[in-house]
C-alpha positions in Angstrom: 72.3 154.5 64.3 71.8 153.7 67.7 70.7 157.3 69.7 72.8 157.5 72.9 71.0 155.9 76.2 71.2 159.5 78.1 69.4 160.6 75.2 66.4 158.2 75.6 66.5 158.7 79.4 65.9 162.5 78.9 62.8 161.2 76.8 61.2 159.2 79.3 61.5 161.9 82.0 60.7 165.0 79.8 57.1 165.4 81.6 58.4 165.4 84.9 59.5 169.0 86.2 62.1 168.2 88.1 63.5 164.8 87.7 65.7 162.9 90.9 68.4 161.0 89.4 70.4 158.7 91.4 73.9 158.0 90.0 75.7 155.2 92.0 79.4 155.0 91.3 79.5 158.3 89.8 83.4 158.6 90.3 85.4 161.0 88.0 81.8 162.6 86.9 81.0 160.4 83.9 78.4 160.5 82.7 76.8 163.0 85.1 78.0 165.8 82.8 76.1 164.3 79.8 72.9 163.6 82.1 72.9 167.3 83.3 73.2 168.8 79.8 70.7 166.4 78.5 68.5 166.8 81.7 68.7 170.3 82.6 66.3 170.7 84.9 66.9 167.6 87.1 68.2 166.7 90.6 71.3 164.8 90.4 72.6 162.4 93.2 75.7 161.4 92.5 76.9 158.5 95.3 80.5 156.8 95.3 82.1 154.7 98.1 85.5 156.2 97.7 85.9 159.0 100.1 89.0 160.2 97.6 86.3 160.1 94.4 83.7 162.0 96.2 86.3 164.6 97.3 86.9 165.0 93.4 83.1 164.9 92.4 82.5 168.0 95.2 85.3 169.7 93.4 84.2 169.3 89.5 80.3 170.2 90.9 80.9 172.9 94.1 79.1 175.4 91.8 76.6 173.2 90.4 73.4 173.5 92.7 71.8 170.9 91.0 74.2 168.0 92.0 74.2 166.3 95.5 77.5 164.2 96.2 77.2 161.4 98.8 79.8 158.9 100.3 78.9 155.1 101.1 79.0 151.9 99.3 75.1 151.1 97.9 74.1 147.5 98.7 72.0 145.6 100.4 72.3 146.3 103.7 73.3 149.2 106.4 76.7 149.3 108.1 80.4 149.3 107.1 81.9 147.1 104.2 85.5 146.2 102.3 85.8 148.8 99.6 88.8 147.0 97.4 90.7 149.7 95.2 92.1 148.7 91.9 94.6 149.7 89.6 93.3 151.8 86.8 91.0 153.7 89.3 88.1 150.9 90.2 86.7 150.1 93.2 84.2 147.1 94.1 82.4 145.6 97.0 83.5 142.3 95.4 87.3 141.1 95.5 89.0 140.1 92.5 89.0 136.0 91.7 92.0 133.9 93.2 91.9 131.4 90.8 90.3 130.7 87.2 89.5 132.9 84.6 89.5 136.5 84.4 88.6 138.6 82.1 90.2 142.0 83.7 93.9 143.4 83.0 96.7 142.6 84.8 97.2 146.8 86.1 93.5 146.4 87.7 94.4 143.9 90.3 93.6 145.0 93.7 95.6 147.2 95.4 94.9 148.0 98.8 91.2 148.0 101.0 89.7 150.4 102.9 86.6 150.1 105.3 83.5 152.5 104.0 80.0 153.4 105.1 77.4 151.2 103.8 73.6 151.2 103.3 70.7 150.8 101.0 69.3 153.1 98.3 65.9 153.0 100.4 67.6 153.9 103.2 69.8 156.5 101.4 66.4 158.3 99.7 64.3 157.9 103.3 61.3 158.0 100.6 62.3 160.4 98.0 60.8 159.6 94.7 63.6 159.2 91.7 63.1 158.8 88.3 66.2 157.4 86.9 68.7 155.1 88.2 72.3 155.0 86.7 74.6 152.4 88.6 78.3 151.2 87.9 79.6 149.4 91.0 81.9 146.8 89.5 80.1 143.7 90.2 77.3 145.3 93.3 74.5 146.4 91.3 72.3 143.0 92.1 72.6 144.4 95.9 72.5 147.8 95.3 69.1 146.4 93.6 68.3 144.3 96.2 68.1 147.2 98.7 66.1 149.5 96.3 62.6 148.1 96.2 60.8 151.2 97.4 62.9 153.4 95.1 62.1 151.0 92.2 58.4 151.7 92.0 59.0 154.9 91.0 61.9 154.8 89.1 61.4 154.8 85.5 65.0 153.5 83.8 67.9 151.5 85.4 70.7 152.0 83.2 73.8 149.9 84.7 77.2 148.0 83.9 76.5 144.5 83.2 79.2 142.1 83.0 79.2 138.9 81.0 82.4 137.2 82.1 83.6 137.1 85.8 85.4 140.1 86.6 85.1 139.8 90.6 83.9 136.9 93.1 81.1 135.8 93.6 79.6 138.5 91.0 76.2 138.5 89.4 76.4 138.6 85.4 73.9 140.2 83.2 71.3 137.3 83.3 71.0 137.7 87.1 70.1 141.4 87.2 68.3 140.9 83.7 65.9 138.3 85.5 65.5 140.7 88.8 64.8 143.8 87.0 62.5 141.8 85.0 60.7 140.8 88.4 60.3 144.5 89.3 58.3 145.2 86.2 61.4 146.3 83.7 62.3 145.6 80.3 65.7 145.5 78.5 65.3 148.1 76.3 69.1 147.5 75.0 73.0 146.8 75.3 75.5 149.5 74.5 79.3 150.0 74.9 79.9 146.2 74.5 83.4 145.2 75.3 85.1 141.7 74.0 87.8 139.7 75.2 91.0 140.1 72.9 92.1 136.8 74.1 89.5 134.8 72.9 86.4 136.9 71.8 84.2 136.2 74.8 81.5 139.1 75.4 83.0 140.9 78.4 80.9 143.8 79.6 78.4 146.7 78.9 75.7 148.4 79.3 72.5 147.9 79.6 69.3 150.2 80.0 66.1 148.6 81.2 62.6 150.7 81.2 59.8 150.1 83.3 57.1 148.6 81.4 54.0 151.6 81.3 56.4 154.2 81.4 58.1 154.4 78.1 56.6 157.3 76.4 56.5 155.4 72.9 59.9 153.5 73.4 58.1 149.7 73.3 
């Protein structure tokens, strides 16, 4: 049986004494709930571009003094960006395809945009170390990456959405942030939650938690 990815997260960080984790697209609070019971003693920021999720997350967590909520879209850059809102309660940098295949369901197309702050994790932490990085951005975590570079050499686990089949334009897949994580000195330690196609079997999404290579306490 496969033990749950928070699970091996809190084993990685277990001889820190108060580990910083950063949780980008933490709308409706999952999983922060499982990473603060597994994680007790940690630092949780929990970042969403949606002013309306945040708003939520400040209500769930107001008596929580462990838990930091942020607005602004994580990416690459600092400034202001397209936040498109979909059905079923997403949100992405990235607009849906306009022609092709898509693997997505009809209710998620997009429903309205709205303009939202936007800067980099590097930026965001103005050199605060953090252990663990959760992301799920719909189709943004190769930016959100891409402006993380500082934060990456300390970080000890990305654990993030991957998708497999286009879901938004112009999206990285799982082989693009694979190969960059693999660059900054990670290792896939494995998939979970994988999601296929009912249409015709293709491999849709999951997730995927990479470890830094030196820093698994016994995991490789």
């Amino acid at each position: 049986m496969k033990t749950h990815p928070i699970a091996i997260q809190a084993r990685l960080v277990a001889d820190i004494a108060k580990p910083i984790i950063l949780d980008v697209g933490a709308r409706a609070g999952t999983p922060m709930d499982k990473y603060l019971r597994s994680i007790p003693n940690c630092k949780l920021w929990a970042i969403d571009a949606d002013l309306d999720a945040c708003i939520d997350l400040r209500r769930m967590f107001a008596k929580d003094r462990r838990v930091a909520v942020v607005q602004a879209a994580i990416t690459d850059y600092v400034g202001t960006a397209q936040l498109y809102l979909h059905g079923g309660g997403t949100a992405s940098l990235l607009p849906r395809p306009k022609a092709g295949k898509v693997y997505y369901p009809a209710h998620m197309r997009t429903t309205k945009t709205v303009e939202v702050p936007a800067t980099t994790i590097d930026v965001l932490m103005k050199g605060r170390r953090v252990d663990l990085l959760k992301m799920d951005i719909q189709g943004g975590e190769l930016d959100a990456l891409k402006g993380a570079t500082e934060m990456l050499k300390t970080v000890r686990a990305v654990y993030t959405e991957a998708m497999f089949a286009p879901h938004y334009e112009g999206q990285p897949l799982y082989h693009d942030i694979a190969a960059y994580l693999e660059g900054q000195g990670f290792y896939l330690h494995a998939l979970y939650f994988l999601s296929n196609s009912k249409e015709d079997g293709r491999l849709r999404q999951g997730d995927a938690l990479f470890i830094k290579k030196g820093e698994s306490n016994g995991l490789d």
